[in-house]
N, C-alpha and C positions, 0 to 999 in steps of 0.2 A: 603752433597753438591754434585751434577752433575759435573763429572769431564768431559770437555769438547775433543771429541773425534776428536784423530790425523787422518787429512788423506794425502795424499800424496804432496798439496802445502802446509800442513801445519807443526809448532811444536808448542812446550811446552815453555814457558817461566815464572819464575817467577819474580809475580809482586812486589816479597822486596826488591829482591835484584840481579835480570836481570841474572840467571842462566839460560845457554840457552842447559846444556850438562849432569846432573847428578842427576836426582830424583827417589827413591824410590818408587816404582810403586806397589799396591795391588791390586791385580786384583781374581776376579773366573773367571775359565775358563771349557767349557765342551769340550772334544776333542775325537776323535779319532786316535786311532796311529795305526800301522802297525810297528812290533816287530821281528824283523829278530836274530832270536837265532842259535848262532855256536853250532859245536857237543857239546865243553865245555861246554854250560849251558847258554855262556854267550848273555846277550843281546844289540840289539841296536836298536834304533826309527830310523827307514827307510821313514817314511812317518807320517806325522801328519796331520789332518784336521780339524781346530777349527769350531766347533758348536752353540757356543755361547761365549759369554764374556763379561764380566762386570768388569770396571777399578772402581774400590772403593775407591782409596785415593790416592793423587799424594805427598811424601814430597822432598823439597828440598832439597836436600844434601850439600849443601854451607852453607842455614840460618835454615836449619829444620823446615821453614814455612810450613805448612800442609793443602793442598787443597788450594793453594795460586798460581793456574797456571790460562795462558789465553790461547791463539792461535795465534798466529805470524806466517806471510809468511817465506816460507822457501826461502832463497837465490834461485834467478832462478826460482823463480816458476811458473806454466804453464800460471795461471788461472791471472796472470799482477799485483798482487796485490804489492803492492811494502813494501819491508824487510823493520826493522827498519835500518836506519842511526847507524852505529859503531864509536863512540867515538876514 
């Protein structure tokens, strides 16, 4: 199933059980980082730049429906589309 892709007036919502905040996300991703290592050894991601990416499974974390998301306007969003109505 084609998990439908967030963009900035949008989010995730599932459609069992209206979870608007906490799903399980599988995704490949190809990236490049920039690696800034101390004298110790140790290291840290100073800079990343994703290449590619592909989200492969959305679950819900409230009903553990799987690949059970749509697209809903995000509050305020730019593009006029209007949010659902909150109970």
């Amino acid at each position: 199933m084609t998990v439908p892709a967030l963009t900035a007036e949008t989010r995730w919502r599932c459609t069992l059980c209206g979870n608007l905040t906490r799903f399980d996300v599988t995704r490949t991703a190809r990236v490049t980082e920039f690696l800034h290592f101390d004298l110790a050894g140790e290291s840290k991601i100073e800079e990343t730049q994703v290449l590619s990416e592909t989200v492969e499974s959305v679950r819900c974390r409230w009903c553990n429906a799987v690949d059970q998301v749509e697209l809903v306007a995000r509050p305020g969003a730019a593009d006029g589309v209007e949010a659902p109505e909150q109970a």
